[in-house]
KEKE-798906 format. One record per atom (N, C-alpha, C): residue number from 0; residue in three letters; atom name; x, y, z. Coordinates in steps of 0.05 Angstrom, whole numbers, plus 5000, padded with zeros to 4 digits. Layout:
N
   fiba   lodo   lumnu     xx     yy     zz
    NUM    ALA      CA      X      Y      Z
...
***
This chain:
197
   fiba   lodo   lumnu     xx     yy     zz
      0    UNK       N   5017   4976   5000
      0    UNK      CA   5000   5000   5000
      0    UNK       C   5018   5025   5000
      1    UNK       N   5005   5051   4988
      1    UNK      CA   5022   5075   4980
      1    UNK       C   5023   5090   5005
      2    UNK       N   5046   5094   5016
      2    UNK      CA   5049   5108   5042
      2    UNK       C   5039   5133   5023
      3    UNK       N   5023   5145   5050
      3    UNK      CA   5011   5183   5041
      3    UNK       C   5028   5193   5045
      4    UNK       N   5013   5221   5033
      4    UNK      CA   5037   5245   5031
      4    UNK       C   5054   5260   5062
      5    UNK       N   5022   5261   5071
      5    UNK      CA   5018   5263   5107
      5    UNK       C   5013   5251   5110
      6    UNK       N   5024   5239   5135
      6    UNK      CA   5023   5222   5154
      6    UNK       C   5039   5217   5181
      7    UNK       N   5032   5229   5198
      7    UNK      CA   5053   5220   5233
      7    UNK       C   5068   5190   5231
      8    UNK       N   5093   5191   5230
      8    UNK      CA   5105   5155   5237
      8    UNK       C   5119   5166   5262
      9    UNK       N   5117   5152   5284
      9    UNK      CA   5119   5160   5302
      9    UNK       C   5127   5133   5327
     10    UNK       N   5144   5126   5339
     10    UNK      CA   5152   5111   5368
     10    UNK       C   5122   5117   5400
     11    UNK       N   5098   5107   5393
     11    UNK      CA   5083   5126   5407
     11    UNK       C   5070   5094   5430
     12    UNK       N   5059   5095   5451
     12    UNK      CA   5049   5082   5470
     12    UNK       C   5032   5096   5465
     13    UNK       N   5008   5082   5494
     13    UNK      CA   4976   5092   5494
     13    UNK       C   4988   5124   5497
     14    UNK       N   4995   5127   5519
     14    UNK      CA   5002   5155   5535
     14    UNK       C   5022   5173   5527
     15    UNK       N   5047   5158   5515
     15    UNK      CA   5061   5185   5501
     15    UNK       C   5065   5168   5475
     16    UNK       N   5095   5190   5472
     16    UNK      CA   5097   5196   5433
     16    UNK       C   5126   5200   5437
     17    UNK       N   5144   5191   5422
     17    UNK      CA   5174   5199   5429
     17    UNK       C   5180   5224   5397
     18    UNK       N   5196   5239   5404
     18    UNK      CA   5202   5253   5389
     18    UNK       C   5234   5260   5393
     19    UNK       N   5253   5274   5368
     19    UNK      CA   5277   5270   5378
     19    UNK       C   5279   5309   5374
     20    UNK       N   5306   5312   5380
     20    UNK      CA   5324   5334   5376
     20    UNK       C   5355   5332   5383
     21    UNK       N   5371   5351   5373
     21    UNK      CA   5395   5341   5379
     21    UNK       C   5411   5373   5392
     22    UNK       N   5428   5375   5407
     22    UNK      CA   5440   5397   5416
     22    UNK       C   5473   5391   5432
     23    UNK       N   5479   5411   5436
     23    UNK      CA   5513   5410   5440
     23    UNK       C   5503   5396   5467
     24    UNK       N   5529   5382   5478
     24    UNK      CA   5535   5363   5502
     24    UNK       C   5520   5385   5526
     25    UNK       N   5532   5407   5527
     25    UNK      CA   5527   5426   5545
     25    UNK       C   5491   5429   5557
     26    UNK       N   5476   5428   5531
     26    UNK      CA   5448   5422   5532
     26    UNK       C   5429   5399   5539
     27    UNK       N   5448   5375   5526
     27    UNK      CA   5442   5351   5516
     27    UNK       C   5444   5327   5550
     28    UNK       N   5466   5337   5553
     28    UNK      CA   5478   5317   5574
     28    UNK       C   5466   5315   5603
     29    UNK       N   5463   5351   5615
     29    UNK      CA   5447   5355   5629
     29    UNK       C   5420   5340   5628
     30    UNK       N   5403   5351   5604
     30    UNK      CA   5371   5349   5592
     30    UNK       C   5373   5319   5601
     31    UNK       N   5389   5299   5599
     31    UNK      CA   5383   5272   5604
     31    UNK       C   5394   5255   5629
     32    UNK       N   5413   5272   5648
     32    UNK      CA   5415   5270   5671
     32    UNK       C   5402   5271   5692
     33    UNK       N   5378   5293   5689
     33    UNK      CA   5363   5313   5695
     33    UNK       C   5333   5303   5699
     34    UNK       N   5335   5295   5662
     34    UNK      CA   5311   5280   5663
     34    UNK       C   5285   5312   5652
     35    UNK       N   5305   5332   5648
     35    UNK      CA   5286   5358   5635
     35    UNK       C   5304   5374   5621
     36    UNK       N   5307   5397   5617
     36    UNK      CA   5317   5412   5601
     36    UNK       C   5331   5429   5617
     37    UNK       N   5357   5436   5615
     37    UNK      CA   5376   5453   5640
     37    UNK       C   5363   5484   5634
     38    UNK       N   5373   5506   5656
     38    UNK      CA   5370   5531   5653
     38    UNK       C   5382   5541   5628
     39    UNK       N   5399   5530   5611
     39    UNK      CA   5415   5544   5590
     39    UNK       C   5393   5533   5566
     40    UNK       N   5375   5528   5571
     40    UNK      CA   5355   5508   5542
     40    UNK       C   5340   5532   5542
     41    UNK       N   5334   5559   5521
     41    UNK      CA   5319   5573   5524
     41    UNK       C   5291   5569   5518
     42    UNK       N   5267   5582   5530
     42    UNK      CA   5244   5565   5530
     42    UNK       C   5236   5592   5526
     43    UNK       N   5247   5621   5504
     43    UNK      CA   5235   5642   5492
     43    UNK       C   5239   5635   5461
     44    UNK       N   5251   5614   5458
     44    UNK      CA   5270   5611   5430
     44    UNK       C   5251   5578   5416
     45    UNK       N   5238   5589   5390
     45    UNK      CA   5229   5565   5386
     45    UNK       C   5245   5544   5378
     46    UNK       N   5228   5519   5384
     46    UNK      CA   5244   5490   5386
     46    UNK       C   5235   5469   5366
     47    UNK       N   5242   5462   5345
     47    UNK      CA   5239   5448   5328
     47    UNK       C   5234   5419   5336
     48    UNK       N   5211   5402   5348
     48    UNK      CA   5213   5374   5348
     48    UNK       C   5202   5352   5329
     49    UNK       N   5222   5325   5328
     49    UNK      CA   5216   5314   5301
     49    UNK       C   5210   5298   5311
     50    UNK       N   5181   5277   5298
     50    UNK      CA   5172   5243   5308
     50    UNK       C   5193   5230   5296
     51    UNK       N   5211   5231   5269
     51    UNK      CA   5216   5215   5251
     51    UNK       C   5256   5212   5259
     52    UNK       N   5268   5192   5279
     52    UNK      CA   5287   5188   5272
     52    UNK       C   5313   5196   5247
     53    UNK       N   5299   5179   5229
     53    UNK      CA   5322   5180   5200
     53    UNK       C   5316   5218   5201
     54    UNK       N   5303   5234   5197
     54    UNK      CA   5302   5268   5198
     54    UNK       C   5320   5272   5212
     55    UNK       N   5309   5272   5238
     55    UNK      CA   5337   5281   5262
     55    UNK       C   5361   5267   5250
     56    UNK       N   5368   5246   5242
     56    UNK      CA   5393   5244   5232
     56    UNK       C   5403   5264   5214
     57    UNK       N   5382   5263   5185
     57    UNK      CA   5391   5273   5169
     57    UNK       C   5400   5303   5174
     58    UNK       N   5378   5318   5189
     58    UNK      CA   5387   5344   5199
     58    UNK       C   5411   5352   5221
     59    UNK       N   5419   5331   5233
     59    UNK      CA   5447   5332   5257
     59    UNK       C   5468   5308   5243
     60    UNK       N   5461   5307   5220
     60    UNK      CA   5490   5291   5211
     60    UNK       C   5494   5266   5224
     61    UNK       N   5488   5249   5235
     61    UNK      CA   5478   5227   5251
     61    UNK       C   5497   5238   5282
     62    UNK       N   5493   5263   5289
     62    UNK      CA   5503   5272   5315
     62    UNK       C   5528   5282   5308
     63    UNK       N   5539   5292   5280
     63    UNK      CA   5560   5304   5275
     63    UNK       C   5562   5329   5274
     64    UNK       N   5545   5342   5264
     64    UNK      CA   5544   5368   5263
     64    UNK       C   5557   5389   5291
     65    UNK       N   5563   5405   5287
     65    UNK      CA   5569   5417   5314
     65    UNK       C   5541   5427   5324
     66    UNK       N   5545   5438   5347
     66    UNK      CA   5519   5438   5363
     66    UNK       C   5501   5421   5365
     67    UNK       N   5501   5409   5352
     67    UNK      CA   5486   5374   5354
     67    UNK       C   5491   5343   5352
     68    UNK       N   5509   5348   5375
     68    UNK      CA   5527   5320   5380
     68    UNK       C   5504   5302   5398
     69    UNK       N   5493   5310   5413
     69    UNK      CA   5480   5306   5432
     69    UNK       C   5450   5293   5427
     70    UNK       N   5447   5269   5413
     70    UNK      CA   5419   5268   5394
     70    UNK       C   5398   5259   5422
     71    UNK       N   5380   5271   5427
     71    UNK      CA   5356   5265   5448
     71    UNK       C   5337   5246   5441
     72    UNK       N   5319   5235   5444
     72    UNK      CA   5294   5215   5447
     72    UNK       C   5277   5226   5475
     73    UNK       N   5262   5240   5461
     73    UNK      CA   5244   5260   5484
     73    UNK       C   5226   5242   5484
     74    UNK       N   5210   5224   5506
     74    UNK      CA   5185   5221   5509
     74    UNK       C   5165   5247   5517
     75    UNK       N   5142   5249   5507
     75    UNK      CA   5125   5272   5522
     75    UNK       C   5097   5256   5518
     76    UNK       N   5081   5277   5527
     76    UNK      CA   5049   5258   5524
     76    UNK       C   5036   5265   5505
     77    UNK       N   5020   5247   5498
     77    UNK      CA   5000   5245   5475
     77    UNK       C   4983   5263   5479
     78    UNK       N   4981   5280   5493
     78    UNK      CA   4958   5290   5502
     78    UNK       C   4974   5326   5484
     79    UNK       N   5003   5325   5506
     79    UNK      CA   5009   5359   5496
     79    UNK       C   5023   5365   5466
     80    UNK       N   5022   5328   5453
     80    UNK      CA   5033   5327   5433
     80    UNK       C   5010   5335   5416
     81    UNK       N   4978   5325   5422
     81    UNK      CA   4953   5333   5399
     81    UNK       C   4946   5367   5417
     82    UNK       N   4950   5371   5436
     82    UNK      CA   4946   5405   5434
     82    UNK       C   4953   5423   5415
     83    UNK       N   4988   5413   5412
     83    UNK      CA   5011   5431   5397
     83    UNK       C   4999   5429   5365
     84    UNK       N   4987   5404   5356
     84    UNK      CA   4981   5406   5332
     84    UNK       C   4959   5423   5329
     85    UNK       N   4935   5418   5350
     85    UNK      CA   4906   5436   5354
     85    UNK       C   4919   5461   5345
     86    UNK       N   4939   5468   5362
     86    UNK      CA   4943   5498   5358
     86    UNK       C   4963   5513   5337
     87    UNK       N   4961   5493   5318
     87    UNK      CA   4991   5496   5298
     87    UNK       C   4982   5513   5273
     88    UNK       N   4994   5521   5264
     88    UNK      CA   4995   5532   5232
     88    UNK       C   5019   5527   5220
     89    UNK       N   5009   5518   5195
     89    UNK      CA   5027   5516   5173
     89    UNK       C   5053   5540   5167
     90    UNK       N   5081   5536   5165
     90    UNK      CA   5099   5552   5164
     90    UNK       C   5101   5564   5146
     91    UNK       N   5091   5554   5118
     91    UNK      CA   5085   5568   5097
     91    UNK       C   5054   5568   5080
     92    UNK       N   5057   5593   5071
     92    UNK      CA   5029   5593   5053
     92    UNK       C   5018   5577   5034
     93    UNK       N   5000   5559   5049
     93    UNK      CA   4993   5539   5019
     93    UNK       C   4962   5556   5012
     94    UNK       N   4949   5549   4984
     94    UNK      CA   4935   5563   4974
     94    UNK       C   4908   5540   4979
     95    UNK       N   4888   5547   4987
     95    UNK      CA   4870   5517   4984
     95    UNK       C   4858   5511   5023
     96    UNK       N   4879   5523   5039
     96    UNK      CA   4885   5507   5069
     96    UNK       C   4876   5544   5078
     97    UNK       N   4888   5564   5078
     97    UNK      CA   4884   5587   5073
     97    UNK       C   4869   5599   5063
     98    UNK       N   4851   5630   5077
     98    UNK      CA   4835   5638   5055
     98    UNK       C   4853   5656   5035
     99    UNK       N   4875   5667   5048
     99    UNK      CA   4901   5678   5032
     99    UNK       C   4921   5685   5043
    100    UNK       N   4934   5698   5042
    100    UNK      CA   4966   5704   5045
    100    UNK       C   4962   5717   5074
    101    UNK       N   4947   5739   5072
    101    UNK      CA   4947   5754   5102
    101    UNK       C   4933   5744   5130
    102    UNK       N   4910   5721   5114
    102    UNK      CA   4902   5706   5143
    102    UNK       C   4922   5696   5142
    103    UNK       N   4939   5677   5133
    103    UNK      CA   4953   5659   5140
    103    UNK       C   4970   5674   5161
    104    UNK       N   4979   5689   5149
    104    UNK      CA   5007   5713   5173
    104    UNK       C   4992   5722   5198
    105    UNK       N   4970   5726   5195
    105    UNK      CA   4955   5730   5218
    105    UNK       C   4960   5706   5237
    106    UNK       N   4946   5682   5226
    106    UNK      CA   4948   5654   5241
    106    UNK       C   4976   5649   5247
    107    UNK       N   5002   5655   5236
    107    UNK      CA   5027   5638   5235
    107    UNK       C   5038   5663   5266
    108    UNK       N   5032   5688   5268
    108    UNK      CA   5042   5698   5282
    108    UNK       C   5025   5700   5318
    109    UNK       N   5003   5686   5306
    109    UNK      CA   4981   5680   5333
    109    UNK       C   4992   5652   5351
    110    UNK       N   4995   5640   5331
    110    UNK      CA   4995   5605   5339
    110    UNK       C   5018   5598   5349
    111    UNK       N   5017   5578   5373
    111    UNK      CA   5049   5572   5390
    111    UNK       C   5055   5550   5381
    112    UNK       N   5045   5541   5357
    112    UNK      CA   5064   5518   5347
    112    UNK       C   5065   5526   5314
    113    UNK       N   5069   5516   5297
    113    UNK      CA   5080   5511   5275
    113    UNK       C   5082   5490   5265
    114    UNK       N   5077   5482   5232
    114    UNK      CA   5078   5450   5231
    114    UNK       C   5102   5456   5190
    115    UNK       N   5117   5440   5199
    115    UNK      CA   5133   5437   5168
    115    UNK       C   5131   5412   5159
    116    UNK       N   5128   5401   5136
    116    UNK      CA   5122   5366   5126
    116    UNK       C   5151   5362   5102
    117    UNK       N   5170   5361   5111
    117    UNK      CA   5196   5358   5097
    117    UNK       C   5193   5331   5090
    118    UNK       N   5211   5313   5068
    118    UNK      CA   5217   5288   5053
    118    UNK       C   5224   5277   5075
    119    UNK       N   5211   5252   5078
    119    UNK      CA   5231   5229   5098
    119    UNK       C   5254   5226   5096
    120    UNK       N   5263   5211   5104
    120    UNK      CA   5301   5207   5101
    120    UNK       C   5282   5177   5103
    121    UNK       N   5312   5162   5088
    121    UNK      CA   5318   5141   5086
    121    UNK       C   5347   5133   5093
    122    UNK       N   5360   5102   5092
    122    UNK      CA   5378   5107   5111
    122    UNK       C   5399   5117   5101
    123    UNK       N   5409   5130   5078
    123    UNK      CA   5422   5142   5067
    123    UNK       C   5415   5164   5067
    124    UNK       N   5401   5172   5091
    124    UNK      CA   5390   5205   5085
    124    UNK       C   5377   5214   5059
    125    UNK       N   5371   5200   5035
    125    UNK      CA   5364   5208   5023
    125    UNK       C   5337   5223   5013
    126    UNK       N   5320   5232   5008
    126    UNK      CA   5289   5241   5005
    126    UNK       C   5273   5218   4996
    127    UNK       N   5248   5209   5011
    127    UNK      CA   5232   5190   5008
    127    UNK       C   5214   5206   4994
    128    UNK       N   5188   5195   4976
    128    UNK      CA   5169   5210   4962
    128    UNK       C   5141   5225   4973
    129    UNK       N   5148   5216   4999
    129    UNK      CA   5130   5224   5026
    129    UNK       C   5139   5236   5044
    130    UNK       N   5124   5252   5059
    130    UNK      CA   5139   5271   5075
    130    UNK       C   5138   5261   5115
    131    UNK       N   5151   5279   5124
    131    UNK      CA   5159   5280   5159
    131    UNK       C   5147   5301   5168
    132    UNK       N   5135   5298   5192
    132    UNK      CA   5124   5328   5213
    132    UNK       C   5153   5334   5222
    133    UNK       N   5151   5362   5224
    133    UNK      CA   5173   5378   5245
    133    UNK       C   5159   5390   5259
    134    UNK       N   5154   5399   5282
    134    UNK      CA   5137   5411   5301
    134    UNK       C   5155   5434   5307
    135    UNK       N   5154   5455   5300
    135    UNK      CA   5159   5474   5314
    135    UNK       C   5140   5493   5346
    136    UNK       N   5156   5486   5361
    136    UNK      CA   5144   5499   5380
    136    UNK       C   5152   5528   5394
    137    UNK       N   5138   5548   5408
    137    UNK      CA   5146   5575   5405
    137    UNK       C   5134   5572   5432
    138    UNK       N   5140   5598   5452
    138    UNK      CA   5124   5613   5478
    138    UNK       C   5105   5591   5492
    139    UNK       N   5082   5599   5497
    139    UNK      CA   5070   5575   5519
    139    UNK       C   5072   5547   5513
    140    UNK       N   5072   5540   5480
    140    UNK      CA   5082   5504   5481
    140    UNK       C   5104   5502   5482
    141    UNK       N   5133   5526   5487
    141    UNK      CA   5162   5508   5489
    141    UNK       C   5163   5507   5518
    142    UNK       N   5142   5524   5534
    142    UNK      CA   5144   5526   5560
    142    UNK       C   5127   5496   5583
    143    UNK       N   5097   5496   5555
    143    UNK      CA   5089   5469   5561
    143    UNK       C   5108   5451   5551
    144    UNK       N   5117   5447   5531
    144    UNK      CA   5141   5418   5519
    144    UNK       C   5159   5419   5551
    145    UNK       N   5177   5425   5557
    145    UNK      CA   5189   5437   5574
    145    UNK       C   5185   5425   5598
    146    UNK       N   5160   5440   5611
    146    UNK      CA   5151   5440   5638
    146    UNK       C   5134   5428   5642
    147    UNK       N   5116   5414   5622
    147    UNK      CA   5095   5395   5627
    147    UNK       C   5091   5370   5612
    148    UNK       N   5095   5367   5593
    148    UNK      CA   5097   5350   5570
    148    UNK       C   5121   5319   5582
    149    UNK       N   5143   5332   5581
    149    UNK      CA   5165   5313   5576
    149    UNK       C   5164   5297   5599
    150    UNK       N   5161   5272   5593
    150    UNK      CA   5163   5247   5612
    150    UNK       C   5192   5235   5619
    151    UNK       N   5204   5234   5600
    151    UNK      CA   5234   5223   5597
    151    UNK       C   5251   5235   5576
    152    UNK       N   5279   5235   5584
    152    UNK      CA   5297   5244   5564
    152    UNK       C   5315   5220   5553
    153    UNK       N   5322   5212   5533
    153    UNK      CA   5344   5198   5528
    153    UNK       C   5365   5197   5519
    154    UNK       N   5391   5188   5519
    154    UNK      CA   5410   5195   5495
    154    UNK       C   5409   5174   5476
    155    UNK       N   5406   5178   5453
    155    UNK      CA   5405   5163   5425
    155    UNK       C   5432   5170   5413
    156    UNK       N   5453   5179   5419
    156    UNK      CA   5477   5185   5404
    156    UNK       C   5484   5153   5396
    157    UNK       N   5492   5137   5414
    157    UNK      CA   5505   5110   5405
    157    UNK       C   5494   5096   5388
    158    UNK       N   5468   5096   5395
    158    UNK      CA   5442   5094   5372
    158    UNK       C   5449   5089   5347
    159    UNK       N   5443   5128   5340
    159    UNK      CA   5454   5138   5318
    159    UNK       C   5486   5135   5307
    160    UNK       N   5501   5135   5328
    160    UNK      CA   5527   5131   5321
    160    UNK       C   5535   5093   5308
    161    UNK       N   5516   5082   5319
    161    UNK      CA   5512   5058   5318
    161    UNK       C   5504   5045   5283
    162    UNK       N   5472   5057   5277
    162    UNK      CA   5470   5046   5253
    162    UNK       C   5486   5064   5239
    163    UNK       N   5487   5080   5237
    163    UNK      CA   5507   5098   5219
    163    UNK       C   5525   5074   5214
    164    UNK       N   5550   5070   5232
    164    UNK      CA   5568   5057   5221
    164    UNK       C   5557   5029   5206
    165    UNK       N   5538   5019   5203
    165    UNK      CA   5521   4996   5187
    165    UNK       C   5519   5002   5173
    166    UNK       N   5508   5030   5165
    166    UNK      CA   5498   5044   5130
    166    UNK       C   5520   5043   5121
    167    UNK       N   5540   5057   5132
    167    UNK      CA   5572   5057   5130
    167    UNK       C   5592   5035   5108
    168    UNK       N   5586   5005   5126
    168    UNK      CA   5597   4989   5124
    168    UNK       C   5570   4972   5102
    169    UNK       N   5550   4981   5095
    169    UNK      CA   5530   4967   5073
    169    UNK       C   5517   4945   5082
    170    UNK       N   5515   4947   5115
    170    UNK      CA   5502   4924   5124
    170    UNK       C   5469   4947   5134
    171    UNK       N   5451   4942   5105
    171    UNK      CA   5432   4960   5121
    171    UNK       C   5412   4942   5129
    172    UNK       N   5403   4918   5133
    172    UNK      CA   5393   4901   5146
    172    UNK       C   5395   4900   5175
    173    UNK       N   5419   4903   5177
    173    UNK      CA   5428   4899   5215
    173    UNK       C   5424   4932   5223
    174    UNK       N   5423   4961   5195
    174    UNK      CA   5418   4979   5215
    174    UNK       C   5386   4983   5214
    175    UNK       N   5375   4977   5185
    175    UNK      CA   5346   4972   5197
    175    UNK       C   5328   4963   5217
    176    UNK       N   5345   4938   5230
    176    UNK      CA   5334   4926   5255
    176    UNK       C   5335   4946   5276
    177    UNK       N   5356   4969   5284
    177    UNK      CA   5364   4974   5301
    177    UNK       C   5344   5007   5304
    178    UNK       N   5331   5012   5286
    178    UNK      CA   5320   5029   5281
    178    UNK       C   5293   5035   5297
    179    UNK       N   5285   5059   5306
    179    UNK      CA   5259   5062   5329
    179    UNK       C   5239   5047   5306
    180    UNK       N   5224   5036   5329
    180    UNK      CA   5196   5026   5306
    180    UNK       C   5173   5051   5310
    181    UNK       N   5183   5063   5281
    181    UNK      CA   5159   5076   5284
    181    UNK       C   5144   5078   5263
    182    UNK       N   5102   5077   5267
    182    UNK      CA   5082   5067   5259
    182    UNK       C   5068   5098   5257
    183    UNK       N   5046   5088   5246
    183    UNK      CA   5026   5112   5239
    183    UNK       C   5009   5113   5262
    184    UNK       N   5016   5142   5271
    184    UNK      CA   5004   5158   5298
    184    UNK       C   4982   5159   5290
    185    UNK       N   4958   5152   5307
    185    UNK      CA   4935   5148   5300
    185    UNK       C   4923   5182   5312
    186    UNK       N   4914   5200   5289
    186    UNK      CA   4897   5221   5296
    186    UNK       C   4876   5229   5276
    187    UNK       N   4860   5240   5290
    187    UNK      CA   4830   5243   5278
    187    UNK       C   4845   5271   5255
    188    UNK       N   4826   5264   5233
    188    UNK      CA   4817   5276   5213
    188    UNK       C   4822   5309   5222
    189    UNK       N   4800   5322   5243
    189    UNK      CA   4806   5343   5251
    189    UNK       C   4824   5352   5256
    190    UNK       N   4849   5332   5273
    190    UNK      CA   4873   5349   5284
    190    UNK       C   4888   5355   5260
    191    UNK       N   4881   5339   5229
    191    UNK      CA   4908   5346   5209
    191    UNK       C   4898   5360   5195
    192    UNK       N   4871   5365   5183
    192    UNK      CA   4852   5376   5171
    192    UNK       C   4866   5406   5156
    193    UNK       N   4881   5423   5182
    193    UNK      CA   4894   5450   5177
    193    UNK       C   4919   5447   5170
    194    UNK       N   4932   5429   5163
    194    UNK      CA   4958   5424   5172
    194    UNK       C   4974   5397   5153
    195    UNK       N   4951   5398   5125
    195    UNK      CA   4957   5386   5109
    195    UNK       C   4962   5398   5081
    196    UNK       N   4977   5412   5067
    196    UNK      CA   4974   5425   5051
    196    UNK       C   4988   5415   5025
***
């Protein structure tokens, strides 16, 4: 069957939803010591979170990039994960989802989340023909993500550092296995309705 264009794939239980991000040691190390986000994690500054593994790779270099050595596996709940979408707008202007250009800017500068649908990665990072949520979150949801949401933090570096070296070496069988299983997040019609363009 034809994977859709939209669609959540996602690491999710009844109660939460794992999502990743990646940030320098300084951020990272704490956030999962901690078990939350240290005082240096700014929570005025929006925060980009991704359901989709292979993304966070592709976007932190599988934890190479500078400032994002540090790859996370945020659990948070299902609950502040379907708010953030309730309350999201599209990052850019689609024509059809919009009644035009100026509601949309109206909506994009109202709303504390944000939604972008970038190409999957595959394990060569490459673009799949279907796309990934990125959640951007801003003001009261980086403060809810933050302060109410997050259940657990993890480090996924070895993880990532892990199949990498499989893609590496052409054994992508053994890094497929090793990969989060993630399935289609089950949400109603309504929550994607705005947010499909």
């Amino acid at each position: 069957m034809e994977e859709p264009q939209h669609r959540i794939r996602a690491a999710h239980s009844e109660s939460t939803i794992t999502v990743y991000q990646a940030y320098s040691p300084e951020i990272g190390l704490p956030a999962v010591r901690d078990g939350r986000f240290p005082a240096a994690w700014k929570r005025d500054r929006m925060t980009w979170i991704k359901p989709s593994f292979l993304w966070m790779m592709y976007r932190c270099g599988w934890g190479a990039k500078e400032g994002q050595e540090t790859v996370l596996a945020v659990e948070i709940t299902r609950d502040g994960f379907e708010w953030a979408l309730r309350n999201a707008c599209l990052s850019s202007y689609v024509r059809g989802i919009h009644p035009d250009h100026a509601t949309w800017q109206r909506q994009l500068k109202r709303a504390p989340t944000r939604v972008q649908w970038d190409p999957e990665r595959d394990l060569h990072l490459q673009p799949m023909p279907y796309r990934a949520l990125q959640l951007g979150l801003a003001g009261e949801a980086a403060r809810r993500y933050a302060d109410e949401w997050t259940i657990a933090i993890r480090d996924v570096t070895p993880l990532a550092h892990e199949i990498h070296g499989l893609v590496r070496a052409g054994d992508l069988n053994s890094a497929a296995g090793l990969l989060p299983q993630e399935r289609p997040y089950p949400v109603g019609d309504d929550l994607l309705a705005h947010l499909c363009g």
